[in-house]
C-alpha positions, 0 to 999 in steps of 0.5 A: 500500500502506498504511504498517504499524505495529508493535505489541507485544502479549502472548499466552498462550504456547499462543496463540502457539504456534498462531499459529506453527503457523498461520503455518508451515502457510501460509507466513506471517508471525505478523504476517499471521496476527494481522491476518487474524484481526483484520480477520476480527473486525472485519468480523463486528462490521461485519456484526452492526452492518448486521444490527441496523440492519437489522432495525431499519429493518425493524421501522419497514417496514409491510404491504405494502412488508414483503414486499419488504423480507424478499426482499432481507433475505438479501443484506444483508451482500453490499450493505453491506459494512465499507467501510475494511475489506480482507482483504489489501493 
């Protein structure tokens, strides 16, 4: 398990209050309700990252190997995913 740091944030008092509610409805902490919100930010920036550099790549994909290439586009997020980045540990 990897070792936890605390740190103090601030946050709007309706924020909090929907945290807290979030946190009482599934049974958790507010601080396992603001990392799983963080760790869902930054794999969706982790995505859109892939996703630019894709079409990037794509876009330098010519003819013939640029019909292959659109099948397995749709799988990109499956194949790449944020390495470093887990949902719980």
């Amino acid at each position: 398990m990897k070792r936890s740091i605390k740190v103090a944030i601030s946050l709007p008092s309706d924020i909090l209050s929907e945290v807290d509610k979030l946190a009482k409805q599934r049974g958790e902490s507010r601080s396992a309700i603001v990392k799983d919100a963080l760790i869902h930010i930054l794999i969706e920036e982790v995505n859109k990252e892939t996703e630019t550099k894709a079409k990037l790549l794509y876009k330098e994909i010519s003819g013939e190997d640029r019909s292959l290439t659109e099948k397995f586009q749709p799988v990109i997020k499956e194949t790449l995913p944020p390495y470093g980045i887990t949902k719980k540990e």
